[in-house]
Each structure stands twice: as C-alpha cells, then as structure tokens.
C-alpha positions as CSV (number, residue, x, y, z in Angstrom):
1,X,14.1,-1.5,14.4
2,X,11.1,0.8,14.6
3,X,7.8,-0.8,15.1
4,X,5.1,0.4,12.2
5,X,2.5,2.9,12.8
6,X,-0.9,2.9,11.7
7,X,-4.2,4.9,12.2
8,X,-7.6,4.0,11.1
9,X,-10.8,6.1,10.1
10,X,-14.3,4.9,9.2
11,X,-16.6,7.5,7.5
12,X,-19.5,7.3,9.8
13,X,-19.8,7.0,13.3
14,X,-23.1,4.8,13.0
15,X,-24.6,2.8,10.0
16,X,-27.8,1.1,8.9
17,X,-28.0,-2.3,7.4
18,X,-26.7,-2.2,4.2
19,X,-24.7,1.3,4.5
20,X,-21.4,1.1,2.7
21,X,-18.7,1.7,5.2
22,X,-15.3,3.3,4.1
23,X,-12.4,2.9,6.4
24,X,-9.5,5.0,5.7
25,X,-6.2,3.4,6.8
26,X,-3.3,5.6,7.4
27,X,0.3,3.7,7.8
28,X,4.0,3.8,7.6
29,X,7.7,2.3,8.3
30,X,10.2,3.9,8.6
31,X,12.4,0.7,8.1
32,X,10.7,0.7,4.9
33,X,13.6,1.9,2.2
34,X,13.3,2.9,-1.4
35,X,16.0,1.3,-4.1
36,X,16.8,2.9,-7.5
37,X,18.1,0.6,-9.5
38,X,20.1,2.4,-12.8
39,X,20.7,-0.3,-16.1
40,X,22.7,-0.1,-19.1
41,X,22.9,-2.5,-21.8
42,X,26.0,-2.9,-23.6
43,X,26.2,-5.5,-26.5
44,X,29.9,-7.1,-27.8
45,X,30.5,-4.7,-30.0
46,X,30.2,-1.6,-27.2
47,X,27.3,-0.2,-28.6
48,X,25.0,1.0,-25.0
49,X,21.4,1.5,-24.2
50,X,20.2,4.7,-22.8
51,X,20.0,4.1,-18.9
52,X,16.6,2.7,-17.8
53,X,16.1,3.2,-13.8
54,X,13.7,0.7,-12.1
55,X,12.4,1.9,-8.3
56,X,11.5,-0.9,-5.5
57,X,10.8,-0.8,-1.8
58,X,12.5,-3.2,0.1
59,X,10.4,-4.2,3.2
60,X,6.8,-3.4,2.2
61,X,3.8,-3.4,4.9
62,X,0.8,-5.2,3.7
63,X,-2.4,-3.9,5.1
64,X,-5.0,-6.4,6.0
65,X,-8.8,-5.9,6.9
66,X,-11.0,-8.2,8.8
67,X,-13.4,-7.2,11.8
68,X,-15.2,-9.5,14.3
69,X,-18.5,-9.9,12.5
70,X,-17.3,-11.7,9.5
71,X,-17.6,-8.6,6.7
72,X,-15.7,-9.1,3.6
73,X,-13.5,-5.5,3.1
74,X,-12.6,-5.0,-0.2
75,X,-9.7,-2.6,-1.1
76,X,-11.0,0.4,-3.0
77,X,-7.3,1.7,-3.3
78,X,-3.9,1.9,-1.5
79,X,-1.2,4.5,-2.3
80,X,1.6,2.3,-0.3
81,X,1.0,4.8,2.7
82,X,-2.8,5.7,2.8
83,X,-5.6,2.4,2.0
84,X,-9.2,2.9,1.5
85,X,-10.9,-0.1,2.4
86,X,-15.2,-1.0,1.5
87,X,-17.3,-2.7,3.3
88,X,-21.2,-3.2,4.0
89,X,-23.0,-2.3,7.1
C-alpha cells in the first residue's frame, strides 16, 4: 500500500493581525479507487427502468487543519484532491 501525498501552500509568506490566510492543500492516494455502480429496475411484470449509474470512492482521505496557535481553519472548498482552507492572522 502506498502511503498518501500531500503538499501545502499558504498565500503569504508574512501576515498582520487580522490578515486572512489561505492555505492551499494539494493531496492524493493512489489506493484511493473510483466505483461505478450501473442499476436497473425491473418490476414483476418485466417492465425495466432506464439504467441509472451512481459513482463512489472507496477509501477517501479526509483533510484536516489545525496549527500550533489555536486558529480555527475553516474549509473554503475541497475538490477531493485540491482543499482551500481560511483562516485569520
């Protein structure tokens, strides 16, 4: 099993009090695996649904912010592969 990679960004190199901070978190797995999952409906008479096809990822990382100060991050979005993570200075 491969271990998980992960790179992180902030967008400032320095900040004043009160500054938002936006940290850019890059990650992946590549024991991570995609599922299609194709369904059909048939009812007693043999009459079918069209197919409906439902996607999962089996395995998901969860990203998780905290630093040594005590700042609450809040997640401004994540993509499944790239999070954006607030914060104030």
């Amino acid at each position: 099993m491969a271990a998980p990679t992960v790179t992180a960004a902030l967008n400032a190199s320095v900040f004043a009090p009160g500054d938002q901070m936006l940290l850019t978190v890059t990650y992946s797995d590549t024991d991570t695996k995609s599922l299609t999952v194709t369904i059909v409906v048939t009812d007693a008479q043999g009459n079918s649904s069209a197919p409906v096809k439902v996607s999962a990822v089996i395995d998901p990382l969860a990203v998780t912010v905290t630093d040594n100060s005590g700042r609450t991050w809040t997640r401004v979005s994540d993509n499944g592969s790239v999070a954006v993570y607030r914060a104030v200075a």
